[in-house]
C-alpha positions as CSV (number, residue, x, y, z in Angstrom):
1,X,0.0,0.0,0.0
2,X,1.4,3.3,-0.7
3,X,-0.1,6.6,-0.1
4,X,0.2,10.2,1.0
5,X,1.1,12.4,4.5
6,X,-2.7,13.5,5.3
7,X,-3.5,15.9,8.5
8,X,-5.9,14.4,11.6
9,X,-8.8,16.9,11.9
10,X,-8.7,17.3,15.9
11,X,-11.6,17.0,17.7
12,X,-11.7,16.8,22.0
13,X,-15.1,15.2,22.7
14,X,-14.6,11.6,24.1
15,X,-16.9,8.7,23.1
16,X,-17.8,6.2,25.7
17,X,-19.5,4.2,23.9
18,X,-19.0,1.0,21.9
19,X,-18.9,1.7,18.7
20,X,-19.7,-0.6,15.9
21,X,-16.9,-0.5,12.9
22,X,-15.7,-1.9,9.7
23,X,-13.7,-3.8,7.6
24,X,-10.7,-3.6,5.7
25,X,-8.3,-3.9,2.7
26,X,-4.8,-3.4,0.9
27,X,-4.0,-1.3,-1.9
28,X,-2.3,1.3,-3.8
29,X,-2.4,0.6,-0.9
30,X,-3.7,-2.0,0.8
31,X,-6.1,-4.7,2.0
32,X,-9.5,-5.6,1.1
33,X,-12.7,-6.8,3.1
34,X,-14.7,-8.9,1.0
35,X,-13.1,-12.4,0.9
36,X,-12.9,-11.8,-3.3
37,X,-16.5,-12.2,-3.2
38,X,-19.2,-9.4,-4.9
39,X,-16.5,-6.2,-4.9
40,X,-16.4,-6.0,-8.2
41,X,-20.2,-5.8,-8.7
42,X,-20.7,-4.0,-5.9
43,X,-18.2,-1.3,-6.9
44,X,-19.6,-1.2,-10.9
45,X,-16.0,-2.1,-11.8
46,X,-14.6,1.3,-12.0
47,X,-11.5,2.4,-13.9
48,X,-8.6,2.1,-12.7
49,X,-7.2,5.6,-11.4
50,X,-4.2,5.8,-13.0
51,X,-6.4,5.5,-16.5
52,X,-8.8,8.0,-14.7
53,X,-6.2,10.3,-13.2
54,X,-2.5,10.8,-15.0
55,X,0.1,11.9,-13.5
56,X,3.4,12.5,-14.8
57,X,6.7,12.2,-13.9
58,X,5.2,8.8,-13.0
59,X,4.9,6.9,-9.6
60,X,7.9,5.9,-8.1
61,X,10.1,8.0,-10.5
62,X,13.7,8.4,-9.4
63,X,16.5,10.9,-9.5
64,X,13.7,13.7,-12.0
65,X,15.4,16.1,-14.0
66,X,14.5,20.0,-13.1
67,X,13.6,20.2,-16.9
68,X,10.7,17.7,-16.8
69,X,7.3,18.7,-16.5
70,X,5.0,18.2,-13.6
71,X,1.5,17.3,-14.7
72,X,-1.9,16.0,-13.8
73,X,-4.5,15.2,-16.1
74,X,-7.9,13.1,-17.2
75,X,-8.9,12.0,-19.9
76,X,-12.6,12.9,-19.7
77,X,-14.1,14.0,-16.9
78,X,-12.7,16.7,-14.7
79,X,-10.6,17.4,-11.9
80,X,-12.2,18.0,-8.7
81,X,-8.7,19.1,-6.4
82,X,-5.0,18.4,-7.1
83,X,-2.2,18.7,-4.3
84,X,0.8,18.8,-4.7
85,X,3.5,19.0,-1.6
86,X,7.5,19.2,-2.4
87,X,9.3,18.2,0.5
88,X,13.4,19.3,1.3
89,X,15.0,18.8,4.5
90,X,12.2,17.8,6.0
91,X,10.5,21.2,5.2
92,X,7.1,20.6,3.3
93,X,5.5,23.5,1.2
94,X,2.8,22.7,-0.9
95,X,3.1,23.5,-4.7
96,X,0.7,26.6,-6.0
97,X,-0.7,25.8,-9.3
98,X,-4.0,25.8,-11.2
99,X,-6.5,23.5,-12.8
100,X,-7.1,24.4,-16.0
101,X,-10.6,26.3,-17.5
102,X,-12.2,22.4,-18.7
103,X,-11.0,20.7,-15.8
104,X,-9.0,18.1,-17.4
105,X,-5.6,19.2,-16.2
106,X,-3.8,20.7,-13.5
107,X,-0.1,22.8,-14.2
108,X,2.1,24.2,-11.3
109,X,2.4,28.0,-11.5
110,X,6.4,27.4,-11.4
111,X,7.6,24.6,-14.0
112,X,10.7,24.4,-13.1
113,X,11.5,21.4,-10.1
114,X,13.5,22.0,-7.3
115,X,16.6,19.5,-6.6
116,X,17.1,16.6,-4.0
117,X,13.3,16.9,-3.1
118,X,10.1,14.3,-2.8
119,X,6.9,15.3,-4.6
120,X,3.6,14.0,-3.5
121,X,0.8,14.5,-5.5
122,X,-2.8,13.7,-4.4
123,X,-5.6,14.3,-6.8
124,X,-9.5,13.6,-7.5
125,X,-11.2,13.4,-9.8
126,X,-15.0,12.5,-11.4
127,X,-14.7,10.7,-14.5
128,X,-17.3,10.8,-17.7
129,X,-19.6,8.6,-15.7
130,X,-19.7,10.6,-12.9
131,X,-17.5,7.8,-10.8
132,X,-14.9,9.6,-8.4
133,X,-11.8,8.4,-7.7
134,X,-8.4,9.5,-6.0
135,X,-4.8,9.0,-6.7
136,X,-1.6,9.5,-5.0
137,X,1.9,9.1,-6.2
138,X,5.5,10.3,-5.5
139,X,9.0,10.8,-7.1
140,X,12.0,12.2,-6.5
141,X,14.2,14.8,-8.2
142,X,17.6,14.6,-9.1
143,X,20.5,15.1,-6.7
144,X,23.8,16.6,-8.4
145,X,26.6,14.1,-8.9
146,X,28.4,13.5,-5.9
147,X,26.4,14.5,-3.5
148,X,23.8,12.7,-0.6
149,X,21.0,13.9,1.0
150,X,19.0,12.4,3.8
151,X,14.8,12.6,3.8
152,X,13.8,13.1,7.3
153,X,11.0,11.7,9.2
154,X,9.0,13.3,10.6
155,X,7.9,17.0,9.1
156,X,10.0,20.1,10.7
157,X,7.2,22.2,13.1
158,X,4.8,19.0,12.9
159,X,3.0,17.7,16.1
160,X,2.9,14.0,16.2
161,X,1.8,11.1,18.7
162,X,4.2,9.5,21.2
163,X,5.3,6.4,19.0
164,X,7.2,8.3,16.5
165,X,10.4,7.4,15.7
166,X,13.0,9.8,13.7
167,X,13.8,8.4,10.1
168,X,16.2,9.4,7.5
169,X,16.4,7.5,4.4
170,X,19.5,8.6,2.1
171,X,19.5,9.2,-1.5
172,X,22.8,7.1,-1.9
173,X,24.4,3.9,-0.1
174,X,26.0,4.7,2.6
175,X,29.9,3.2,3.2
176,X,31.2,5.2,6.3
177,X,27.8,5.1,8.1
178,X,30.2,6.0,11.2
179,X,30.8,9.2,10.1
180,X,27.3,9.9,9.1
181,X,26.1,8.6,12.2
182,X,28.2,11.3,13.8
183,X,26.6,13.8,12.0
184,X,23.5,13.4,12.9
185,X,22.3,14.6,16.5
186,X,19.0,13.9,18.0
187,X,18.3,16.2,21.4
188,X,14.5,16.1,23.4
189,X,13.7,18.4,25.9
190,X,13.3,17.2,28.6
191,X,16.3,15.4,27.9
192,X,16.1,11.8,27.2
193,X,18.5,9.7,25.9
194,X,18.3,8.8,22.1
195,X,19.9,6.2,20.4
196,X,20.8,5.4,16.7
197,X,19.8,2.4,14.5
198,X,20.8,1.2,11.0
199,X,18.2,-0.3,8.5
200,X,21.0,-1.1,5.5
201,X,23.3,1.1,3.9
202,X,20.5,3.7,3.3
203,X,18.3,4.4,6.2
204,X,19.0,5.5,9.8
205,X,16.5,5.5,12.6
206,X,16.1,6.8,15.9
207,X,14.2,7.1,19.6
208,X,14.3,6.6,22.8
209,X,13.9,3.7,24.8
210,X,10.5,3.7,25.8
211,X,7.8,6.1,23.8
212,X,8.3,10.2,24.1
213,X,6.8,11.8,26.9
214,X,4.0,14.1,25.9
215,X,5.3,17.8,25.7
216,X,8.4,16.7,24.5
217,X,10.4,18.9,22.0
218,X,12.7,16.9,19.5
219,X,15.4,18.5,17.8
220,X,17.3,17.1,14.8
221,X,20.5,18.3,13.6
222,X,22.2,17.3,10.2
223,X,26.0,18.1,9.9
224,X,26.3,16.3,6.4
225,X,27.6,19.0,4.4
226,X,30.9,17.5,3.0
227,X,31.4,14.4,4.9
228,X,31.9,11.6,3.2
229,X,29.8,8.9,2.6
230,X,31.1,7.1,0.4
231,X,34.1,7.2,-2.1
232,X,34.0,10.6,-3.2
233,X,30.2,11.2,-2.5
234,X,29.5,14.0,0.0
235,X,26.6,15.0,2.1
236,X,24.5,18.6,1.1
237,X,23.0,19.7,4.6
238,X,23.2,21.7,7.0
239,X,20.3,22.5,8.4
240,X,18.3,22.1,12.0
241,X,14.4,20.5,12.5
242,X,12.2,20.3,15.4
243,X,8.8,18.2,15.9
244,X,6.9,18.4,19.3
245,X,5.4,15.0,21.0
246,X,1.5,15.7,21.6
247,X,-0.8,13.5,23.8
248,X,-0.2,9.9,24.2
249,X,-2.4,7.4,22.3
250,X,-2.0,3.4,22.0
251,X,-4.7,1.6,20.4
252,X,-4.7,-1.9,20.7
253,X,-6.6,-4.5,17.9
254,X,-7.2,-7.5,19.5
255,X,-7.4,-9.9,16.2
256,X,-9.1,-13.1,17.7
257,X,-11.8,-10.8,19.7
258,X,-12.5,-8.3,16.4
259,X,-12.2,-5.1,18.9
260,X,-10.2,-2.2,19.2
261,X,-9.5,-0.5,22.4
262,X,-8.5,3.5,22.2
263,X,-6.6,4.9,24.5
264,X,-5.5,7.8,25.8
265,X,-3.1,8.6,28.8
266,X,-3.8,5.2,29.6
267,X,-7.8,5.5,30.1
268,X,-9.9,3.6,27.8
269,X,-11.6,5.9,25.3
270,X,-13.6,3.8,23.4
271,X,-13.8,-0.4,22.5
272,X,-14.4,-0.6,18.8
273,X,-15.7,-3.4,16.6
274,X,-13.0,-4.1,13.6
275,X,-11.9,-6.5,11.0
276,X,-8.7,-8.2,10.6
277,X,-7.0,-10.3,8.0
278,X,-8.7,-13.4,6.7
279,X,-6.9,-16.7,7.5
280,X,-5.3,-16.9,4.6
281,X,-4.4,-12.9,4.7
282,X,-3.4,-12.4,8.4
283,X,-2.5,-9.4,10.2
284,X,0.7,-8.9,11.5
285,X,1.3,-8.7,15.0
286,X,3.1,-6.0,16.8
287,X,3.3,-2.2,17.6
288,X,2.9,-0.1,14.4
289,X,3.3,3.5,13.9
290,X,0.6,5.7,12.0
291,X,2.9,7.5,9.0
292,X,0.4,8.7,6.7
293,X,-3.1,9.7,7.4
294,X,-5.3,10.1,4.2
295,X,-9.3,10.9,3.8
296,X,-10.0,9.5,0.8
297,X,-7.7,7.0,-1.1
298,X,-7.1,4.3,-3.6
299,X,-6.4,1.0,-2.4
300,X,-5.3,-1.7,-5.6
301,X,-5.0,-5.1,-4.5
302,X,-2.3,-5.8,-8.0
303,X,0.6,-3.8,-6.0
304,X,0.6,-5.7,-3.1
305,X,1.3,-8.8,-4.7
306,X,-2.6,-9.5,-4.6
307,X,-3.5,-10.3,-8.4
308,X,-5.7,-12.2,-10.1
309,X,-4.8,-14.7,-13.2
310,X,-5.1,-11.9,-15.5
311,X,-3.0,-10.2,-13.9
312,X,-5.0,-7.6,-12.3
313,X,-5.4,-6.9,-9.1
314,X,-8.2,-9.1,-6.7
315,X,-9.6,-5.4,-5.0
316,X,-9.4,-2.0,-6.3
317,X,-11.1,0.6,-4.7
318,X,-10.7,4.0,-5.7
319,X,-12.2,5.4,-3.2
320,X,-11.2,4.4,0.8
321,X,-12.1,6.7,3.1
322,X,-10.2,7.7,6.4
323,X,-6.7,5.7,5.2
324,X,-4.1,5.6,7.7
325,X,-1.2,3.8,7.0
326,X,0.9,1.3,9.8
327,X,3.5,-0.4,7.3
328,X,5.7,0.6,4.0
329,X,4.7,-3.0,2.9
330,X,0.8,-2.1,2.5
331,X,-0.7,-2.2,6.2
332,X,-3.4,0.5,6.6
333,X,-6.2,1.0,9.1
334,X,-9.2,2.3,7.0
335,X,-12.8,2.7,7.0
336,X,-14.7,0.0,5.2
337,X,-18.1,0.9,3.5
338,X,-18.0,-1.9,1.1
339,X,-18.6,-5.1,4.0
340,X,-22.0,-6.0,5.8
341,X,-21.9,-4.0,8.8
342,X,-22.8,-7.2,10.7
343,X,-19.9,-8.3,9.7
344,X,-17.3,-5.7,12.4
345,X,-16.6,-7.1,15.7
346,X,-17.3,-10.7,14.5
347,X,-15.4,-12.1,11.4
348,X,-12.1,-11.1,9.6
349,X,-12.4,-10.7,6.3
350,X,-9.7,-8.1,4.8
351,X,-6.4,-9.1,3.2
352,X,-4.2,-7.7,5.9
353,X,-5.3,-4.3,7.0
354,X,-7.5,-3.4,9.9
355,X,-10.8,-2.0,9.2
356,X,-13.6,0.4,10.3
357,X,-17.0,0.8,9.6
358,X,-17.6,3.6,7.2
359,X,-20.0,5.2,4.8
360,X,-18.6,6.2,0.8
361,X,-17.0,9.3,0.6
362,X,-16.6,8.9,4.8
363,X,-18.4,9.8,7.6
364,X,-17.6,12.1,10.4
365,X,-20.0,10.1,12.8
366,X,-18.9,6.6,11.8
367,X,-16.2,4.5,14.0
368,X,-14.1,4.9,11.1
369,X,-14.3,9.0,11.1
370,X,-14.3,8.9,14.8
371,X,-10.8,7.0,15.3
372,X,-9.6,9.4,12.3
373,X,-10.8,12.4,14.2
374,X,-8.8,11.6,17.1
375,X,-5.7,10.1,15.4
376,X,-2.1,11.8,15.0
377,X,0.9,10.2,12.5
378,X,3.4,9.1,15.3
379,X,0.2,7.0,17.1
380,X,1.3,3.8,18.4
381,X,-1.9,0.8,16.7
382,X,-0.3,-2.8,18.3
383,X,-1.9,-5.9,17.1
384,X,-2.0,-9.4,19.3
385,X,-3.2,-12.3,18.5
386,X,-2.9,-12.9,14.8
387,X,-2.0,-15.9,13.2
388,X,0.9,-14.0,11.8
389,X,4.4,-13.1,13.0
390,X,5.4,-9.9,14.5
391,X,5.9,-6.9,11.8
392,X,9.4,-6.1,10.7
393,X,11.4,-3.6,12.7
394,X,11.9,-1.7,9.4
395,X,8.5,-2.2,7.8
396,X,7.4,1.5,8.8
397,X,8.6,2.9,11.5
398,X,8.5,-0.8,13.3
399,X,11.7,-0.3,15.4
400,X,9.4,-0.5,18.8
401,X,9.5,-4.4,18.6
402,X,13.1,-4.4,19.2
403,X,14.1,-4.5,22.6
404,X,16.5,-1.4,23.7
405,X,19.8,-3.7,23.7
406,X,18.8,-4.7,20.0
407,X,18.1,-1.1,18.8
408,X,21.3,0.1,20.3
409,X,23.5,-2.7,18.7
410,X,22.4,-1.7,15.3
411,X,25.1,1.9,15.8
412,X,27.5,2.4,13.5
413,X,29.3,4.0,16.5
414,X,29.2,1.7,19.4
């Protein structure tokens, strides 16, 4: 499942009761709820979105020349909203632009790209037979020869939950990861001690030993302007970020029992009916962190490894509503509009994700919408009892299921 960074509309009223909730799915993102069984007739078989919606450079793109236009467009149909965010050292800034008189395309005011920066476009659209549909992609632009940046995790000046854990992921391999290492300084205040882990040769993690402490504020320094990381290849930044820790929420989905309990500073919130993955499309177990929160989404079943023998995916729903994603590998926790509503709190019946109930287009009053409401990107969601293993440490932010001795032998350093 791949999708976008979305913002958590706040909200401070707390639900006691039990609320009844959803399924799930994986798709362009994630999972799906239905077993295989009536989607596609249920759904009318849309279009896929990238025929509905097309975006160029295309998903996934790597090392974009600042030459190369940045486009969306349909076919028929029209635009409904396109945005577009460039992202540099950890600073976001979303790209101005305009959709065009007919609707059926969508140019930034400024065509030229900027260097050693993530796009992330997010668009919808309403095609000729009035369908809608969303799509998200990314790519990256070129950074000049001999040189390395690192993408940082999370946003400079964002507010995030208590589980998030401090990611850079480099634009080149990494040979002398001790000198990187050493150029890199994570400081809280309060002061807590913060330790450094290695995912590969490219990505370089780091938190505390237990979860931050609400209030905290998290400083991140990068010294990389001309060290060397490799033969010859030298780092580009110099610059300073800072997040702050807000309240402290663990939600915990409880796979055999269909429930989710929400809670915050430790008091139970809310127990919520959800769906898990089928037996043949478990869960994983484990603490996950939320790293993307998106209101409306497409979920596509083919790039997850989910496809059927013509190749195309089992699911593909253009249009998932309240999308937060747990895993890089395709985990979300979503609403589900699509699956009986008898179905939540008794039966699991997605392909790996965790699902609410939800209405199309998303509902404000819906467990889905609720949870969503009251959600942050750096939220701890830990799932137990699943016939699966426990989530890899470095699918997502997935370093909590290391134990501190672990997470500190993975230092360049020590």
């Amino acid at each position: 499942m791949r999708h976008v960074t979305g913002r958590a509309r706040r909200a401070g009223v707390a639900l006691t009761a039990v609320l009844t909730w959803a399924g799930l799915l994986a798709g362009a993102a994630g999972c799906s709820g239905d077993g295989g069984s009536g989607l596609d007739g249920l759904l009318d078989k849309p279009p896929a979105s990238e025929d509905t919606i097309r975006v160029t450079p295309r998903d996934g793109t790597r090392e974009v020349r600042p030459g190369q236009a940045l486009r969306v467009r349909v076919p028929d149909g029209r635009l409904e909203s396109v945005r577009v965010v460039k992202s540099q050292d950890a600073r976001e800034a979303e790209v101005p632009g305009r959709i065009s008189a007919d609707g059926r395309s969508w140019r930034p005011a400024d065509d030229r790209l900027a260097l050693a920066a993530r796009y992330t476009v997010d668009a919808v659209a309403v095609d000729g037979g009035g369908r809608r549909s969303a799509r998200h992609t990314t790519f990256t632009t070129h950074v000049p020869e001999e040189r390395f940046v690192g993408y940082v995790t999370p946003e400079d000046r964002s507010t995030v939950g208590t589980g998030m854990i401090v990611s850079l992921e480099f634009s080149r391999e990494i040979e002398n990861r001790a000198a990187v290492e050493r150029a890199v300084r994570v400081s809280a205040e309060p002061a807590v001690e913060v330790r450094p882990h290695w995912f590969g040769t490219s990505r370089l993690d780091f938190r505390p030993e237990h979860y931050w402490k609400p209030g905290t504020r998290v400083t991140v320094s990068l010294r990389l302007r001309d060290v060397e990381g490799a033969p010859g290849v030298y780092g580009l930044q110099y610059r300073t970020f800072s997040f702050s820790v807000g309240r402290h929420q663990v939600s915990l989905v409880d796979a055999a029992d269909h429930t989710m309990q929400v809670r915050r500073e430790g008091e139970l919130l809310a127990t919520v009916p959800i769906t898990a993955g089928a037996p043949r499309t478990t869960t994983y177990n484990g603490k996950m962190v939320v790293t993307e929160m998106l209101e409306l989404t497409r979920m596509n079943g083919a790039t997850v490894g989910f496809r059927k023998k013509n190749g195309k995916g089992e699911y593909d729903i253009p249009d998932v509503p309240h999308a937060m994603r747990l895993t890089e590998s395709g985990t979300f926790l979503h609403g589900n509009y699509w699956a009986a509503p008898e179905s939540f709190g008794r039966v699991n019946l997605s392909h790996g994700c965790v699902g609410l109930r939800d209405v199309k287009g998303g509902g404000a009053d819906t467990p889905a919408g609720w949870f969503f409401d009251r959600s942050l990107v750096g939220d701890v969601v830990e799932v137990v009892r699943s016939k699966d293993r426990t989530v890899a440490p470095d699918n997502g932010l997935g370093g909590w299921n290391m134990n501190w001795r672990r997470w500190s032998a993975g230092s360049a350093v020590n």
